[in-house]
N, C-alpha and C positions, 0 to 999 in steps of 0.2 A: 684721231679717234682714241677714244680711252672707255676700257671694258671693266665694269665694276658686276662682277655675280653676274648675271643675265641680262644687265643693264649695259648698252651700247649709247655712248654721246657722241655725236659728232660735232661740227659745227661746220657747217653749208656755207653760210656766207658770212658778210662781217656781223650783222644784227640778228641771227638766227642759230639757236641750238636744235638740234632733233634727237633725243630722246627714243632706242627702242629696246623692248623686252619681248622675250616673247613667254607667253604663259602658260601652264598647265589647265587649260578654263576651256570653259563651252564658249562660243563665241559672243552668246546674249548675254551672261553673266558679266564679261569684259567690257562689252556694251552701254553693261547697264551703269558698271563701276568711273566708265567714262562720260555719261551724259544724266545720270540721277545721284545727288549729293546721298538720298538713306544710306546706299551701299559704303561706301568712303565711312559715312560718321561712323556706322557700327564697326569696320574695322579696325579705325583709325584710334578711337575713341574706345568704343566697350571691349576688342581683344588689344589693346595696346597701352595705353595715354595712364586712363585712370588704375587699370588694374596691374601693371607695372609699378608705378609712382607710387600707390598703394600698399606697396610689397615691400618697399625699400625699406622705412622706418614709421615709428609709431607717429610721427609728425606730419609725415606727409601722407601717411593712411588719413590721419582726422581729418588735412584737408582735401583728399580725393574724396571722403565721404562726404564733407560738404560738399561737394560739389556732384556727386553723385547725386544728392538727395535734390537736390537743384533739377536736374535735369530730368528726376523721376517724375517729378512733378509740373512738368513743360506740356501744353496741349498738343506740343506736335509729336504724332508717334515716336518719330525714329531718335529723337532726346529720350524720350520719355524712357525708351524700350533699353538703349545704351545707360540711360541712370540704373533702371531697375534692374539690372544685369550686373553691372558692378556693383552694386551693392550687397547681391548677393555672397559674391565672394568677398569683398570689403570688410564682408562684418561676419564673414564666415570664421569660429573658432579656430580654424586650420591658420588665419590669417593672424588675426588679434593675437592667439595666444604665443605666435614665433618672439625670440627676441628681439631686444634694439639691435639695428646695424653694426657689425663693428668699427670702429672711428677710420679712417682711410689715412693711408699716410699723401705726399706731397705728390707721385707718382700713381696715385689710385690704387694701391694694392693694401689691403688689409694690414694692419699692426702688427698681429701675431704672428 
């Protein structure tokens, strides 16, 4: 068994891992995050993926906003909703005007 944060893996038999957390959640919200893909993409995606990668340097801002803008214009809501949400902050001033990343040495830690 091996316990990572709130997360419990086990592994029951030889082809089988089991996987548990347990959540701060109403049970239908849990629910739903397990049996409707909307819930996942907008976490997964609009508070994480694009607006992370985003943040990191002016390069991969441009291309989370492609890809933002991509998805703004998707007929299916829950794209649609996750583009138009990152984009907000993407091309929010507060984001654009930060500077470049500083260069990372070998070991991921900053230069300076």
């Amino acid at each position: 068994m091996k316990q990572v944060g709130s997360l419990t893996i086990t592994t029951p038999g030889e082809r089988e891992i089991a996987m548990t957390r347990v959540f701060a959640a109403p049970r239908g919200l849990v629910l739903d995050a397990h049996t409707r893909p909307e819930p996942v993409q907008r976490w997964l995606l609009g508070r994480w993926a694009l607006r992370a990668l985003g943040r990191r340097s002016p390069g991969l801002n441009a291309a989370a906003v492609r890809v933002a803008r991509r998805l703004a214009e998707s007929p299916d809501a829950a794209p649609r909703w996750v583009g138009k949400d990152a984009l907000k902050e993407l091309t929010s001033p507060a984001v654009t005007r930060r500077p470049a990343a500083r260069p990372r040495t070998a070991r991921g830690r900053s230069s300076r």
